[in-house]
Every structure is written in C-alpha cells, then in structure tokens.
Chimera marker file (.cmm) of the C-alpha trace (Angstrom):
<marker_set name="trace">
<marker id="1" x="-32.937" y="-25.805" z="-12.471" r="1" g="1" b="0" radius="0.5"/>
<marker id="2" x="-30.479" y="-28.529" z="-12.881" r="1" g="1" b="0" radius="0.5"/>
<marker id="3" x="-28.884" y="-26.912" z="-16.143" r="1" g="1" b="0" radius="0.5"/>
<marker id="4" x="-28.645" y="-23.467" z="-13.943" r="1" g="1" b="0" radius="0.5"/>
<marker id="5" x="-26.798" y="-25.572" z="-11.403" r="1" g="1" b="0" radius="0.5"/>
<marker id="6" x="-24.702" y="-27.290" z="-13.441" r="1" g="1" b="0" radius="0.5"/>
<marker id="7" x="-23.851" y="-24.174" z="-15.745" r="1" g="1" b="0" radius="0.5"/>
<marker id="8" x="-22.937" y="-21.948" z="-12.117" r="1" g="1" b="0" radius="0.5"/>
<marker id="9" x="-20.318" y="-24.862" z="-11.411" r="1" g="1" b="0" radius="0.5"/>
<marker id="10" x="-18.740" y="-24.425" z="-15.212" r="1" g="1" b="0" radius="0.5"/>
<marker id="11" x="-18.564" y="-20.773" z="-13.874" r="1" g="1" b="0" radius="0.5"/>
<marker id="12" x="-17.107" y="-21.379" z="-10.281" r="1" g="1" b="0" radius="0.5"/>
<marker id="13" x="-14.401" y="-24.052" z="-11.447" r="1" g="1" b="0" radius="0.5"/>
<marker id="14" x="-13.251" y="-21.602" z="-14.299" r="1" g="1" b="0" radius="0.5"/>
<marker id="15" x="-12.739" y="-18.554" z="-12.019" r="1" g="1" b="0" radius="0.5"/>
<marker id="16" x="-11.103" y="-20.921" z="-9.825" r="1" g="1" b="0" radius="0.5"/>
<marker id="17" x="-9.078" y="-22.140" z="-12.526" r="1" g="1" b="0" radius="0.5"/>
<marker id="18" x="-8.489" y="-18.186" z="-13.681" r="1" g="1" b="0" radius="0.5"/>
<marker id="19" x="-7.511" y="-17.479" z="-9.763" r="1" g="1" b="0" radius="0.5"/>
<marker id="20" x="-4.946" y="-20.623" z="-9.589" r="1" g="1" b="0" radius="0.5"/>
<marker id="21" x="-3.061" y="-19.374" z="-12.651" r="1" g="1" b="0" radius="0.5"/>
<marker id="22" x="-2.003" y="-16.713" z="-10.407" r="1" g="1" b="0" radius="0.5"/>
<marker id="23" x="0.271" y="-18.425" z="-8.671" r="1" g="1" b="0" radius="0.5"/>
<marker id="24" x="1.604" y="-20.129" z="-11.519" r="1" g="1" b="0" radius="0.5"/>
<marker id="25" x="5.426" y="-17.721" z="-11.990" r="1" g="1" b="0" radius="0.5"/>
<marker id="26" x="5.868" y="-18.276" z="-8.383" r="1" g="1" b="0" radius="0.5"/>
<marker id="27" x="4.876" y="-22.176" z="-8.179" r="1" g="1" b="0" radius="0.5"/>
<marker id="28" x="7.062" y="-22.797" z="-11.670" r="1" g="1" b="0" radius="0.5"/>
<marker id="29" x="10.147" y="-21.137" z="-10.202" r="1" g="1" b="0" radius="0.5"/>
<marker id="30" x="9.896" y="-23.061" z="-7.361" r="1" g="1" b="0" radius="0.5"/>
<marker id="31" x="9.393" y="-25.814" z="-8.654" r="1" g="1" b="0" radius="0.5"/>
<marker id="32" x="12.397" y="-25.179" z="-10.774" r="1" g="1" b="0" radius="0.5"/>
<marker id="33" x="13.451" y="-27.666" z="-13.715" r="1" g="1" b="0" radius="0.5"/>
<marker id="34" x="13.168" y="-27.577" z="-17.327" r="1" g="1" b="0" radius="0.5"/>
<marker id="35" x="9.603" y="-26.793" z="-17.075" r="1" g="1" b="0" radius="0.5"/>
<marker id="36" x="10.230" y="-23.461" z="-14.941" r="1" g="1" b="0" radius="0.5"/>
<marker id="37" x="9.279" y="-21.772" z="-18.131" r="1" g="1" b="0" radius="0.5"/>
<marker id="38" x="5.226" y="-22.950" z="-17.712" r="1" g="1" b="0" radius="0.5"/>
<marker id="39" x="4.448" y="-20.432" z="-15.023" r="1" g="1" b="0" radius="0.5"/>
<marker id="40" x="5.502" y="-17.596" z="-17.712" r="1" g="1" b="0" radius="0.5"/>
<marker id="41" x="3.446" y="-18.786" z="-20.651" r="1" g="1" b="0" radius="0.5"/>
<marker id="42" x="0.555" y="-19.647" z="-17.733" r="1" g="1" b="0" radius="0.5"/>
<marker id="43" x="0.683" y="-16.053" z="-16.844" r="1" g="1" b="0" radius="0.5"/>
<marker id="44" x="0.277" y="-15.187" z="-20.532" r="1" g="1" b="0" radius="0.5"/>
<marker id="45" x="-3.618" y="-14.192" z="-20.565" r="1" g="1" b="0" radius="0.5"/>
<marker id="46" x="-3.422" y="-11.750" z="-17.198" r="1" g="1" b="0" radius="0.5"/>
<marker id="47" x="-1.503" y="-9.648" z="-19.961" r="1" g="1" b="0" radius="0.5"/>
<marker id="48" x="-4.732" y="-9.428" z="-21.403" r="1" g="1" b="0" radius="0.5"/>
<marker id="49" x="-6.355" y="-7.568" z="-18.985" r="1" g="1" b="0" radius="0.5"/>
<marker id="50" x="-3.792" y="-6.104" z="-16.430" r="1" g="1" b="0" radius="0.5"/>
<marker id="51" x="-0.305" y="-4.376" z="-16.889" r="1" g="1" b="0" radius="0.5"/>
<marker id="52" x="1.538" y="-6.623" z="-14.783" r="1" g="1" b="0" radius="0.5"/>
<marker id="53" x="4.120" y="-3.999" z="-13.715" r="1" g="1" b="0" radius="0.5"/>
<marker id="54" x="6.244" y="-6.043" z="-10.692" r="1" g="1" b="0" radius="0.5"/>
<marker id="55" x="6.207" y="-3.077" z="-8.953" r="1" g="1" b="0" radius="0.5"/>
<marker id="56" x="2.968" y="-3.629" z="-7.844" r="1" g="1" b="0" radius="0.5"/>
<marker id="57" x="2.368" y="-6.968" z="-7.787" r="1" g="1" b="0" radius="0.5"/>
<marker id="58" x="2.351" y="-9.285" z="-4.683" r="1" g="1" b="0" radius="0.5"/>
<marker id="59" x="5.569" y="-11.557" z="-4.524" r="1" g="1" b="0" radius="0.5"/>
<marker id="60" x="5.717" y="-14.836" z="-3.597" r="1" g="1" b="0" radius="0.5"/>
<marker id="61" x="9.293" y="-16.541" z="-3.147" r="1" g="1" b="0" radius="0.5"/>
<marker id="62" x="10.911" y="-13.655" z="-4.678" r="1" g="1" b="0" radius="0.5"/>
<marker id="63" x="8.623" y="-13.673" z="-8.102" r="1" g="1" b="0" radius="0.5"/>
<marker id="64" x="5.834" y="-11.605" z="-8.813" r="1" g="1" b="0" radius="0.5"/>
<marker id="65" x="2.177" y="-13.168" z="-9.430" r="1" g="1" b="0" radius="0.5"/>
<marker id="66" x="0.417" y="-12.924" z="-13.064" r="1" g="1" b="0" radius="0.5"/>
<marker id="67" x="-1.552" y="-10.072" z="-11.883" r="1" g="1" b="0" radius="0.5"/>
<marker id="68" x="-0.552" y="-7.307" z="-10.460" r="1" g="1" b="0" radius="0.5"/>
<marker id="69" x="-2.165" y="-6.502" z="-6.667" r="1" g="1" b="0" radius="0.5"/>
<marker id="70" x="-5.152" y="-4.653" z="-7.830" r="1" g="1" b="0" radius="0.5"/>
<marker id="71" x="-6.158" y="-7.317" z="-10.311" r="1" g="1" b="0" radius="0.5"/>
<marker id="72" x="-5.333" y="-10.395" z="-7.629" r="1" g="1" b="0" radius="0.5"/>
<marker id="73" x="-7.290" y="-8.434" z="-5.257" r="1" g="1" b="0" radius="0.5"/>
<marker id="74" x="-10.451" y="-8.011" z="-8.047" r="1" g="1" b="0" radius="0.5"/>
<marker id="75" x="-9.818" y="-11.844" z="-9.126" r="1" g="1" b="0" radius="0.5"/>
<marker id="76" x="-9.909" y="-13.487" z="-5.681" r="1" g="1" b="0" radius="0.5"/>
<marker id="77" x="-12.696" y="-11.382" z="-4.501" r="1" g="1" b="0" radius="0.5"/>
<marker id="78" x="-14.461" y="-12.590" z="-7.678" r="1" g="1" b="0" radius="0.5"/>
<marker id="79" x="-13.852" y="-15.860" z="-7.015" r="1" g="1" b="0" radius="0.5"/>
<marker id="80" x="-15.159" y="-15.392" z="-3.145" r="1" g="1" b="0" radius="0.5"/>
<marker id="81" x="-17.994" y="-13.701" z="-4.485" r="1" g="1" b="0" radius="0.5"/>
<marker id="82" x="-19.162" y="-16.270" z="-6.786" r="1" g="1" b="0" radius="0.5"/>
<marker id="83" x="-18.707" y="-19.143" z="-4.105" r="1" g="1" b="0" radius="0.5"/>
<marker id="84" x="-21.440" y="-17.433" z="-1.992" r="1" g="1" b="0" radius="0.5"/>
<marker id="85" x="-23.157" y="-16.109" z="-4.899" r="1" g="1" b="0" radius="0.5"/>
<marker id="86" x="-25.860" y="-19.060" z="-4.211" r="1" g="1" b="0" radius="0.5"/>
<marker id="87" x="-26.117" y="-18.121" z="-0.626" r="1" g="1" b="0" radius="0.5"/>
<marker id="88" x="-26.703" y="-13.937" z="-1.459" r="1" g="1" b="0" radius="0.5"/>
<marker id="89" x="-28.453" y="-14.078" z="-3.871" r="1" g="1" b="0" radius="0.5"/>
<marker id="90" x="-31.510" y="-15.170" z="-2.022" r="1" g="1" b="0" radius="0.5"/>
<marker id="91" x="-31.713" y="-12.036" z="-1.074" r="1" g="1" b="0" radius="0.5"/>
<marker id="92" x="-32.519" y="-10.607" z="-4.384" r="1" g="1" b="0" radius="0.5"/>
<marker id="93" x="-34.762" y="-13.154" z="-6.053" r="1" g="1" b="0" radius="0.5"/>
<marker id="94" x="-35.154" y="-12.758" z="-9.788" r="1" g="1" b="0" radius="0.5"/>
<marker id="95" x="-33.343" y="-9.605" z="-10.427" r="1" g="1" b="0" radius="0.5"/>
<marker id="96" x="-30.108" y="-7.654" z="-9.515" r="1" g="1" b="0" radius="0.5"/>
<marker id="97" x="-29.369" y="-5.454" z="-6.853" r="1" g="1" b="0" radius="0.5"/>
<marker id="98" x="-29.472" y="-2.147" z="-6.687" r="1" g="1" b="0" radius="0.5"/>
<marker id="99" x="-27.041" y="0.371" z="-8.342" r="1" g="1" b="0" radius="0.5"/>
<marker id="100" x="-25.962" y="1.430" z="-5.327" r="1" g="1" b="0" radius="0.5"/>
<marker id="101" x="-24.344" y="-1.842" z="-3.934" r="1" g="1" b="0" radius="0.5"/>
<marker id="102" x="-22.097" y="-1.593" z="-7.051" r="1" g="1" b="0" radius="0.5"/>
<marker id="103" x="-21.008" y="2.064" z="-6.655" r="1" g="1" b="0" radius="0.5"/>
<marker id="104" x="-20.151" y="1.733" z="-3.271" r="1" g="1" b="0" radius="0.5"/>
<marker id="105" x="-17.884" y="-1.320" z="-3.949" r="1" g="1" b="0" radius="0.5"/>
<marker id="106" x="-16.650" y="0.703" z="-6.630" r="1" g="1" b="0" radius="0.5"/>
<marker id="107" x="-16.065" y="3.746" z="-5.134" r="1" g="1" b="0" radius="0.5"/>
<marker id="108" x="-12.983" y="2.937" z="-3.030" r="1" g="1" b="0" radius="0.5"/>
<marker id="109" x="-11.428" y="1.709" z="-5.973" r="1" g="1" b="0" radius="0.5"/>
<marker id="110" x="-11.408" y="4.371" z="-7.968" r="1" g="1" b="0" radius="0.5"/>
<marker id="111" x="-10.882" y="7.178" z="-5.490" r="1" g="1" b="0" radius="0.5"/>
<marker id="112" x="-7.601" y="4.744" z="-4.650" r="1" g="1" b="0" radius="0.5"/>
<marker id="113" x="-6.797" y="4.861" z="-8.522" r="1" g="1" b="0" radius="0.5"/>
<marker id="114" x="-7.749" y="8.208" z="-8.788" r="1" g="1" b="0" radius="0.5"/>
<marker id="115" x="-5.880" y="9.638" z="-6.178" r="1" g="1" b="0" radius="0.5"/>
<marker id="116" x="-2.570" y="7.771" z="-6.551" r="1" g="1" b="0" radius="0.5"/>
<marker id="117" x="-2.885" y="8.498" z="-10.668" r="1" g="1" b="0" radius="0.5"/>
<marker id="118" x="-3.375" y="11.904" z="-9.984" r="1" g="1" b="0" radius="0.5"/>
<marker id="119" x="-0.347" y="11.587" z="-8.117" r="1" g="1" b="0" radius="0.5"/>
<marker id="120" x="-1.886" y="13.293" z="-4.709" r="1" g="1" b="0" radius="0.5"/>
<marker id="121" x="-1.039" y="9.639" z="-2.885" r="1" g="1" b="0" radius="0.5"/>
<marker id="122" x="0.967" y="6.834" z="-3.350" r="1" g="1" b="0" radius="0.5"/>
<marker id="123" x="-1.174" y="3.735" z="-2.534" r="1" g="1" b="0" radius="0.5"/>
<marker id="124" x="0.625" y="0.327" z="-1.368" r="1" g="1" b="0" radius="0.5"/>
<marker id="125" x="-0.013" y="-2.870" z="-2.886" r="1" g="1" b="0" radius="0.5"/>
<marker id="126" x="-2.017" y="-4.132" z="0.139" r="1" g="1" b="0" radius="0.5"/>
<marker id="127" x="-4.640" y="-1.148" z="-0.413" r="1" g="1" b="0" radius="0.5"/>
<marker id="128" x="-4.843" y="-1.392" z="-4.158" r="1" g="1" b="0" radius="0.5"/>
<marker id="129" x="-5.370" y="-5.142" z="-3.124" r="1" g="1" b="0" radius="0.5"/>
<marker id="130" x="-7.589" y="-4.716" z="-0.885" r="1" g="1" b="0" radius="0.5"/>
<marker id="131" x="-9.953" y="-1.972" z="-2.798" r="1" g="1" b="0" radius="0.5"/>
<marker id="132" x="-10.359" y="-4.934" z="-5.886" r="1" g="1" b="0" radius="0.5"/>
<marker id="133" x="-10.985" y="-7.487" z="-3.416" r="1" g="1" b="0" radius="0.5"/>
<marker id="134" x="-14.054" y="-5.334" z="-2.395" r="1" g="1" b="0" radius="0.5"/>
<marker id="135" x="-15.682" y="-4.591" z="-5.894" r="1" g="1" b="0" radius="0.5"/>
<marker id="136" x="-14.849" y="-7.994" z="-6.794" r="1" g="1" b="0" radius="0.5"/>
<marker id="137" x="-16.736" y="-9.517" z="-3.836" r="1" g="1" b="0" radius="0.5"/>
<marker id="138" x="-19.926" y="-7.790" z="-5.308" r="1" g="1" b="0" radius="0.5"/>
<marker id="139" x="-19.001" y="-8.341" z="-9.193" r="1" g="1" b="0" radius="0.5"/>
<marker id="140" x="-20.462" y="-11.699" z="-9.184" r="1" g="1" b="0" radius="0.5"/>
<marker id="141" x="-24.038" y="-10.851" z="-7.714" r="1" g="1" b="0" radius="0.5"/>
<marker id="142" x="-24.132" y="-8.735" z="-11.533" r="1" g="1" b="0" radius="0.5"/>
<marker id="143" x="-22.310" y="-11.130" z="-14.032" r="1" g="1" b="0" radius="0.5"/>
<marker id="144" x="-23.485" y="-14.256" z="-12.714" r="1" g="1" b="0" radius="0.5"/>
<marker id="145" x="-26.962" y="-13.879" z="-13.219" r="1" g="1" b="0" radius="0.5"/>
<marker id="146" x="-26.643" y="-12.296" z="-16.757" r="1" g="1" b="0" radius="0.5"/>
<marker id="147" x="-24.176" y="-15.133" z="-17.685" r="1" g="1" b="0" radius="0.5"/>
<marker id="148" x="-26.314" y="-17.860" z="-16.637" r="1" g="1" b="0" radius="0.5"/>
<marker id="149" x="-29.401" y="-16.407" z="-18.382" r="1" g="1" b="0" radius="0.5"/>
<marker id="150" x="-27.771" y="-15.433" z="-21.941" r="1" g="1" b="0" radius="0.5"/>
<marker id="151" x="-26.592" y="-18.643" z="-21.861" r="1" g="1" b="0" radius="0.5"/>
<marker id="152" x="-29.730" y="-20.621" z="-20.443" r="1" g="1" b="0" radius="0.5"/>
<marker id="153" x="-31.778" y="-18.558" z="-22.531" r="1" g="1" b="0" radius="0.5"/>
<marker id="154" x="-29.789" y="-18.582" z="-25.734" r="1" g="1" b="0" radius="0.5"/>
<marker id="155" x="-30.029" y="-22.701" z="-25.348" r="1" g="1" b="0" radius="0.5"/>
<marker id="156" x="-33.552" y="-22.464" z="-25.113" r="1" g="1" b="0" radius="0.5"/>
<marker id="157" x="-34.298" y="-19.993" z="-27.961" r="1" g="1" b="0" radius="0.5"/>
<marker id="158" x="-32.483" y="-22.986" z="-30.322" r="1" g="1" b="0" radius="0.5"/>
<marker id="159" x="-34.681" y="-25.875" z="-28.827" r="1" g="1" b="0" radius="0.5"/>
<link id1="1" id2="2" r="1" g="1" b="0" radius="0.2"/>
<link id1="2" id2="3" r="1" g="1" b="0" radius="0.2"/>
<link id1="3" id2="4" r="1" g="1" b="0" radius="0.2"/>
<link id1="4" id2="5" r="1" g="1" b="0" radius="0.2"/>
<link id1="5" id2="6" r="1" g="1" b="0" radius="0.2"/>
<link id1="6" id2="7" r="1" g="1" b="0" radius="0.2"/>
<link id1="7" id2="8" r="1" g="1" b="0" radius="0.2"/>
<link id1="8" id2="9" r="1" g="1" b="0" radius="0.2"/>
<link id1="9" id2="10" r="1" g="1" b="0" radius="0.2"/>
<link id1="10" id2="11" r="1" g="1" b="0" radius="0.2"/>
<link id1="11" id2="12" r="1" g="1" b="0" radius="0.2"/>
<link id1="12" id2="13" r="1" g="1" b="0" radius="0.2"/>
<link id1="13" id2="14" r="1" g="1" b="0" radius="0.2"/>
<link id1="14" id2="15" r="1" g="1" b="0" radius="0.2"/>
<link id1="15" id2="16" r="1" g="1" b="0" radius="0.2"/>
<link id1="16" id2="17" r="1" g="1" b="0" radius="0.2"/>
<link id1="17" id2="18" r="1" g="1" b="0" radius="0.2"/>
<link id1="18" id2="19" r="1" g="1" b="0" radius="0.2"/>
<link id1="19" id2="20" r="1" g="1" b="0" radius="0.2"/>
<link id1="20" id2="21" r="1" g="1" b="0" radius="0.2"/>
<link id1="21" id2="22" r="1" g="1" b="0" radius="0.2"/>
<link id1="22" id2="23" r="1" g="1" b="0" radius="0.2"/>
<link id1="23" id2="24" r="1" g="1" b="0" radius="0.2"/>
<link id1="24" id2="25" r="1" g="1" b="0" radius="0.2"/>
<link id1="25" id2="26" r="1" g="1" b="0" radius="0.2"/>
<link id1="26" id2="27" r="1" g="1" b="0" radius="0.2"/>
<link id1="27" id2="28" r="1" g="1" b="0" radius="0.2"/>
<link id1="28" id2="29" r="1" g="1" b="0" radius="0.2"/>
<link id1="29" id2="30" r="1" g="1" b="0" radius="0.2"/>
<link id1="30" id2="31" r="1" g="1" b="0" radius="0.2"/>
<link id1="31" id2="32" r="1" g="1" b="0" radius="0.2"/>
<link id1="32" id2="33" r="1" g="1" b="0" radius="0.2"/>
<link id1="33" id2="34" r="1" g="1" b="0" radius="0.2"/>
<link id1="34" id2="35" r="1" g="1" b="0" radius="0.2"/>
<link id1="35" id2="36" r="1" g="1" b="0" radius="0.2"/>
<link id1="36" id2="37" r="1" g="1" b="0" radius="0.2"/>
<link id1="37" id2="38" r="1" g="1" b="0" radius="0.2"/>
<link id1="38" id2="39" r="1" g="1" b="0" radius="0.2"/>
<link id1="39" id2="40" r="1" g="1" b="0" radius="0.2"/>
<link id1="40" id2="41" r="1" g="1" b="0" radius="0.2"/>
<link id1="41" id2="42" r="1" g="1" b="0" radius="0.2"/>
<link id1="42" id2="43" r="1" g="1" b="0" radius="0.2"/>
<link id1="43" id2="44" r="1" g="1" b="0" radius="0.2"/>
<link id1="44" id2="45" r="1" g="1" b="0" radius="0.2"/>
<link id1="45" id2="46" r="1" g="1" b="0" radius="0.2"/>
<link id1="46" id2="47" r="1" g="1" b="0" radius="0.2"/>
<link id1="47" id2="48" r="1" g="1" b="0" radius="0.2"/>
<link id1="48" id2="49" r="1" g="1" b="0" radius="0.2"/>
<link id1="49" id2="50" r="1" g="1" b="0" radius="0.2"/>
<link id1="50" id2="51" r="1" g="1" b="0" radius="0.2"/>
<link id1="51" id2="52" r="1" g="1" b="0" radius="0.2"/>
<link id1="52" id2="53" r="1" g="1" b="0" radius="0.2"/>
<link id1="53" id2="54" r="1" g="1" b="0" radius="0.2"/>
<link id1="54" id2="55" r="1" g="1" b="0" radius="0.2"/>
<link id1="55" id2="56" r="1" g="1" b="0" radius="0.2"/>
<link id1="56" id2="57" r="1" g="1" b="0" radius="0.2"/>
<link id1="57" id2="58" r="1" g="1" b="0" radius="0.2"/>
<link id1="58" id2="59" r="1" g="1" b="0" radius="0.2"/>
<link id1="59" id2="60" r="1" g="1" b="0" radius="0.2"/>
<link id1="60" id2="61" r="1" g="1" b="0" radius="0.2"/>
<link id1="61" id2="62" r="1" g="1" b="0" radius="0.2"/>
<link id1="62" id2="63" r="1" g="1" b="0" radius="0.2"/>
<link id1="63" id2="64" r="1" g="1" b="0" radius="0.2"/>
<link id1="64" id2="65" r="1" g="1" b="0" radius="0.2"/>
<link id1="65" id2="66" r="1" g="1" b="0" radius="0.2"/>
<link id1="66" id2="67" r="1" g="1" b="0" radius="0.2"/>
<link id1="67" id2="68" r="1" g="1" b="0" radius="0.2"/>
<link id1="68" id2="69" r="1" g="1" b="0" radius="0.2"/>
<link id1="69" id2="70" r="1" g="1" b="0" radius="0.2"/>
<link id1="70" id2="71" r="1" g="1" b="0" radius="0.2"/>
<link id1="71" id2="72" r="1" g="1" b="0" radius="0.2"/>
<link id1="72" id2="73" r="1" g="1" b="0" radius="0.2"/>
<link id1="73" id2="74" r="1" g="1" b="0" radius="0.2"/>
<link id1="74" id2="75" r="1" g="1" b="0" radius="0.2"/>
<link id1="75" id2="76" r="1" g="1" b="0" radius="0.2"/>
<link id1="76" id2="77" r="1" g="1" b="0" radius="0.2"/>
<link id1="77" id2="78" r="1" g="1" b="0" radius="0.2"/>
<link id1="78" id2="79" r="1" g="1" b="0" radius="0.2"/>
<link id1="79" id2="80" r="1" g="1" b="0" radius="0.2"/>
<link id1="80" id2="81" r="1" g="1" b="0" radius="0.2"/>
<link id1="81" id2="82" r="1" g="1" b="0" radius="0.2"/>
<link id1="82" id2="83" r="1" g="1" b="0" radius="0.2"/>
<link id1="83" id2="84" r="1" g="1" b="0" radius="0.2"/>
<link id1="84" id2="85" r="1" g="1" b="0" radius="0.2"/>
<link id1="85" id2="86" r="1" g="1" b="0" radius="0.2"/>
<link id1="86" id2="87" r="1" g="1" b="0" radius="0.2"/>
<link id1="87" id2="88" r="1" g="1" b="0" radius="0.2"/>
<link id1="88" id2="89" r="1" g="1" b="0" radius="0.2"/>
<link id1="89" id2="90" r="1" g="1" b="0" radius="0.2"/>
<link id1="90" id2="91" r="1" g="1" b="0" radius="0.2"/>
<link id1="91" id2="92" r="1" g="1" b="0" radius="0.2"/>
<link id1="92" id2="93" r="1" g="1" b="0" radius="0.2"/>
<link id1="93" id2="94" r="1" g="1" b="0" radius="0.2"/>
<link id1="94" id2="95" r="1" g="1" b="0" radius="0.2"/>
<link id1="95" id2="96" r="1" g="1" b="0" radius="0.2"/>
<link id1="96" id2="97" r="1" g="1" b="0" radius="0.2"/>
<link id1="97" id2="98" r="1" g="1" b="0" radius="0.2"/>
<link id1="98" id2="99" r="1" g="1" b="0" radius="0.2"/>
<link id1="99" id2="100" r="1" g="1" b="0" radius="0.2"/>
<link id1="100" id2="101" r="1" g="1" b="0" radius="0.2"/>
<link id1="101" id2="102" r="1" g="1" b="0" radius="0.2"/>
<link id1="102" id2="103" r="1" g="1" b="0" radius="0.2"/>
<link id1="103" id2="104" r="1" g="1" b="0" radius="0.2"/>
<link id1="104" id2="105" r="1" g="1" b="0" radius="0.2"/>
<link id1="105" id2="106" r="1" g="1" b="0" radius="0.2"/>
<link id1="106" id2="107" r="1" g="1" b="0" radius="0.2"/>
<link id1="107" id2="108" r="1" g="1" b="0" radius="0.2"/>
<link id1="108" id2="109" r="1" g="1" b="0" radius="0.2"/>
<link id1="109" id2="110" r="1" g="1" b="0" radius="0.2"/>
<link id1="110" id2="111" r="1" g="1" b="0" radius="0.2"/>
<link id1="111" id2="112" r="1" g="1" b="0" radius="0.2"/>
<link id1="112" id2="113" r="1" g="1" b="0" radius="0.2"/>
<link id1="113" id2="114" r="1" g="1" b="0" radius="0.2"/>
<link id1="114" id2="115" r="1" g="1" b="0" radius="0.2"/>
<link id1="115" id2="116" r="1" g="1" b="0" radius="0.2"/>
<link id1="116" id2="117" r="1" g="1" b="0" radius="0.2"/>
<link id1="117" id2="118" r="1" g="1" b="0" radius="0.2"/>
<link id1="118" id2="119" r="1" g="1" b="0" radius="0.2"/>
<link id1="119" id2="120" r="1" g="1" b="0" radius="0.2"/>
<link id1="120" id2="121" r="1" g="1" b="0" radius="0.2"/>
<link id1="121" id2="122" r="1" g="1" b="0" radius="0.2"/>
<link id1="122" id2="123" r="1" g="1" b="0" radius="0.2"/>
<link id1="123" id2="124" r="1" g="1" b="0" radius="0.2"/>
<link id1="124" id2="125" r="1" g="1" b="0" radius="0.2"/>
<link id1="125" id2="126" r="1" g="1" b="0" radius="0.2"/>
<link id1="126" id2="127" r="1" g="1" b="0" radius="0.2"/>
<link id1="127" id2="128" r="1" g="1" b="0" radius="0.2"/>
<link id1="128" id2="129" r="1" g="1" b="0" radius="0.2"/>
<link id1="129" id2="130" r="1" g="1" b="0" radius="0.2"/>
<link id1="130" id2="131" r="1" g="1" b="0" radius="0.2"/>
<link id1="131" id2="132" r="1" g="1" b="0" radius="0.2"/>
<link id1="132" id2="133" r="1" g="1" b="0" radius="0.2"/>
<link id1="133" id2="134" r="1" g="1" b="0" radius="0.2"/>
<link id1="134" id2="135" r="1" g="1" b="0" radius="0.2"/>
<link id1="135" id2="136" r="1" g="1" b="0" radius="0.2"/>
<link id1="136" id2="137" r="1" g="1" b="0" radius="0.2"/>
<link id1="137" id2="138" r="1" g="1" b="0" radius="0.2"/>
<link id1="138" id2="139" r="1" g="1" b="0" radius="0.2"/>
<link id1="139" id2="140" r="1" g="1" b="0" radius="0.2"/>
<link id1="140" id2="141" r="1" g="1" b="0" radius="0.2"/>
<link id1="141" id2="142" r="1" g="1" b="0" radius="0.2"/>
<link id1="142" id2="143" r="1" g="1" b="0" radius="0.2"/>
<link id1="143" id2="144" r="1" g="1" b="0" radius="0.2"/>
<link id1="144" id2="145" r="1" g="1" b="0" radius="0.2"/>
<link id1="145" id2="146" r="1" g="1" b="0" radius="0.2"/>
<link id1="146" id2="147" r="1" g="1" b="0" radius="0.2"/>
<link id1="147" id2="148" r="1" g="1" b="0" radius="0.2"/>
<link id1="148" id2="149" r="1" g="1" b="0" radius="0.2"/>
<link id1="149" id2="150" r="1" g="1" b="0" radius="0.2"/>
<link id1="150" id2="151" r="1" g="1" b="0" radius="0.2"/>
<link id1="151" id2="152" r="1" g="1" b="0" radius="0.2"/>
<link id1="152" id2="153" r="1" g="1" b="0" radius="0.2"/>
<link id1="153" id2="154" r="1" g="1" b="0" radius="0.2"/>
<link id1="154" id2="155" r="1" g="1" b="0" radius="0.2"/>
<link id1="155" id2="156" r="1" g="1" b="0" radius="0.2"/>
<link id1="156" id2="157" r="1" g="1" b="0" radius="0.2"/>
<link id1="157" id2="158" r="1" g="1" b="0" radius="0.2"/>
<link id1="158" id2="159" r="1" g="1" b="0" radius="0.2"/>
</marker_set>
C-alpha cells in the first residue's frame, strides 16, 4: 500500500509539473531578461501532443500558453482529476467505472470538435476549454489505476 501511495504522488507531482509548464511563454516573457527564451524551449513537448495554433490558445500578458485552450482545458482537468482521484475512487473499489462515465465526458468534446471542424459552428476558446476540462476531470479515474498497476505489478513480476 505504501509503494501505491508513494507511486500516485510520482504521478500527481508530474502532471503538476506537466500543468506548470503551461505557463512557462507567458511567465518567461514576463520575466523578461536573457533567459526570456526558457519559456519557448519549456513549451517544447506540448508540440508533441497539441497544435499550438495562438489562435486558440488562452493568453496571458499578451503571449499565448504551451497548449492551446482545448489541451489546457484537458491538462488542468487532468490534473484536478487526479488530486481527488483518492477521494472518487472509493466509489469504485478494485475496478474502473463504467463506459458510460467516459462517453459522457467525452461526448461534449467531440460534438464541440465535430461541429466547429465540420464548420457548422465556430466554438470560442472558453468552450473548447471548458469541454477538455470535463473529459479530463474523468481521465484520471481510467489511467491512474492502470498506471499504478502495470507499474506495481511489473515490479513485482521481477521480485
């Protein structure tokens, strides 16, 4: 139980970590200097896994955050949803939840993408924000537990 404990903290202080880069073009321009140029390469691994377009990102003193609004949204919500992961998932003891809990977390999401891709709305920043914030408030209560077993049972498998 201890090693479970320990290895969810290794899990809440990266996302944390993950979350605070964020902020890290805004913070370095404000901080100004010969090290503005940090908050750039910080940003570098939201390339990764988001397109980053400024356009729809959330700006903060006139510079745009690593992620674009969707993606901030999905991150902080992860982050949220790991902090009370402890305290939810009580409610399902030994096992996920259902199927539905994730497709209705999903589903504004992608009938936000959906629609505005398809070109029938134009969604804000705020609502694409909002609709990752959602599914990733309930990401956590389905990667946590698989992370912390493959890994807890992976160390156990090699003694």
């Amino acid at each position: 139980m201890r090693k479970r404990r320990l290895l969810f903290s290794l899990i809440l202080i990266a996302v944390a970590l993950w979350c605070a880069l964020l902020f890290a073009p805004p913070v370095a321009v404000r901080t100004g200097g010969e090290g503005a140029e940090w908050g750039s390469m910080a940003a570098l691994p939201f390339s990764m896994v988001c397109h980053r377009i400024p356009e729809r990102c959330f700006w903060l003193w006139g510079v745009p955050l690593a992620a674009c609004s969707r993606c901030t949204g999905l991150f902080v919500g992860f982050l949220g949803g790991t902090a009370f992961f402890p305290l939810v998932a009580r409610r399902f003891p030994g096992r996920f939840p259902k199927a539905r809990l994730f497709g209705v977390a999903a589903a504004p999401l992608c009938l936000d993408f959906g629609l505005s891709h398809l070109g029938i709305v134009e969604s804000s920043n705020w609502i694409r924000g909002l609709t990752g914030l959602v599914f990733g408030l309930v990401l956590p209560l389905y990667l946590v537990p698989g992370i912390l077993d493959a890994v807890l049972n992976h160390r156990d498998r090699r003694g």
